[in-house]
N, C-alpha and C positions, 0 to 999 in steps of 0.2 A: 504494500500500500504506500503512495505516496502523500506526501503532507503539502497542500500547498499555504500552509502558513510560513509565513518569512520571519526566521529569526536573525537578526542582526545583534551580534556581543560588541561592546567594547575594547577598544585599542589603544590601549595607552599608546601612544605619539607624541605626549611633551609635558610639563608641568609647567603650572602657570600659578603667578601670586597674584591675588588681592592685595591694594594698598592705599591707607587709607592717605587723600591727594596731598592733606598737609600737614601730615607728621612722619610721612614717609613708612611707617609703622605697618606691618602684614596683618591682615584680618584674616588672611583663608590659604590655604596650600590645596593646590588640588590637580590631579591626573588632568589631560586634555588628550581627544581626540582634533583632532585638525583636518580641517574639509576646506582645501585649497585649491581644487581643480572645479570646473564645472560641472559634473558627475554628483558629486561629493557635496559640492554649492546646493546644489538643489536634492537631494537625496537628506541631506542633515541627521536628524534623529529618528524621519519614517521608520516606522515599524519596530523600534523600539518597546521593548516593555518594561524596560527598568535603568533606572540613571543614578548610581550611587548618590548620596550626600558627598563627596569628595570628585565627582569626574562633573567634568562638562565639556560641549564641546565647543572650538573656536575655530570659526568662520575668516578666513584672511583673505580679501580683495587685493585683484590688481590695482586696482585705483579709489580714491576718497568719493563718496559718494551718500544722496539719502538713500537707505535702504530699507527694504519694508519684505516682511518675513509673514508667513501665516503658518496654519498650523494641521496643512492634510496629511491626511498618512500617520497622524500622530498622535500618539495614546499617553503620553506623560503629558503633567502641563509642566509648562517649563516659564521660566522667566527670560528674556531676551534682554542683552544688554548691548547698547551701540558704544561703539569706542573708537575715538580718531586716531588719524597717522601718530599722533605724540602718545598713545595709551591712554588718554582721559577717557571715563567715560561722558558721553555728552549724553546719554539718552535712555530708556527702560520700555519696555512692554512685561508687566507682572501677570504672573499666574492665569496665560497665553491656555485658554482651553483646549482638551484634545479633539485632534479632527476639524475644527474653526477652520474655516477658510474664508478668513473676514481679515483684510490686509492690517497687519501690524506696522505699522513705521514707527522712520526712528526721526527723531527732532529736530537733529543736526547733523550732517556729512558725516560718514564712517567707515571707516578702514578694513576694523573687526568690528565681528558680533562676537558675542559667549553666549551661550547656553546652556542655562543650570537650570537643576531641580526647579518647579515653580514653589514660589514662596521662600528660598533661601536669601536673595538679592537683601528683604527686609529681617531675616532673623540676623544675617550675618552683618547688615544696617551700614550696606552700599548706598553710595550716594554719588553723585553727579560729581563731577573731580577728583573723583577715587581714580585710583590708576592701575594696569595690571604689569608683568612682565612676564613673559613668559622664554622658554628656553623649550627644542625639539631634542625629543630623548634619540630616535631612531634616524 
């Protein structure tokens, strides 16, 4: 018998901090998967069924741009976070329902997205000039 359900696991591809913008100080440590190609771009966390408290995944564009994310194919809610060339974040879409396909944007130009758990952005109490860094394991 075959299955046509899609499962999709995680891949660690890099670790990235949280930081908060003006004490420079780390809120979060956490796994990233990296969706850098256009495949990848549009495929994100579809079909997903579980997204640790520590992974998320980041989204890196060719170029700065607004971008605007929704949510087909997809069964976590997740928090969406916009972030310019510099790693600021400029922007948020929180606790992004699963399967919505109601456009998300972001506020202001953005480089990356993140994509975490929905509802972490506020327990972990990101804010708008918070910054990330991240570094590619593989």
């Amino acid at each position: 018998m075959t299955s046509d359900k899609i499962e999709v696991s995680f891949k660690k591809e890099g670790v990235l901090k949280l930081k908060k913008g003006l004490s420079d100080s780390i809120v979060k440590t956490i796994d990233i998967e990296i969706a850098d190609d256009e495949y990848e771009t549009q495929t994100g966390l579809m079909y997903r069924t579980d997204l640790g408290t520590n992974q998320g995944m980041l989204f890196i564009f060719p170029d700065v741009s607004y971008r605007s994310f929704y949510m087909k194919n997809t069964k976590i809610p997740l928090d969406i976070i916009y972030i310019d060339e510099q790693k600021t974040i400029v922007s948020f879409q929180k606790n992004a329902k699963p399967f919505d396909e109601t456009s998300l944007p972001s506020e202001a130009p953005a480089k990356y997205v993140l994509e975490i758990k929905g509802g972490l952005s506020d327990e972990w109490q990101l804010e708008i000039g918070d910054q990330i860094e991240f570094e590619k394991t593989n």
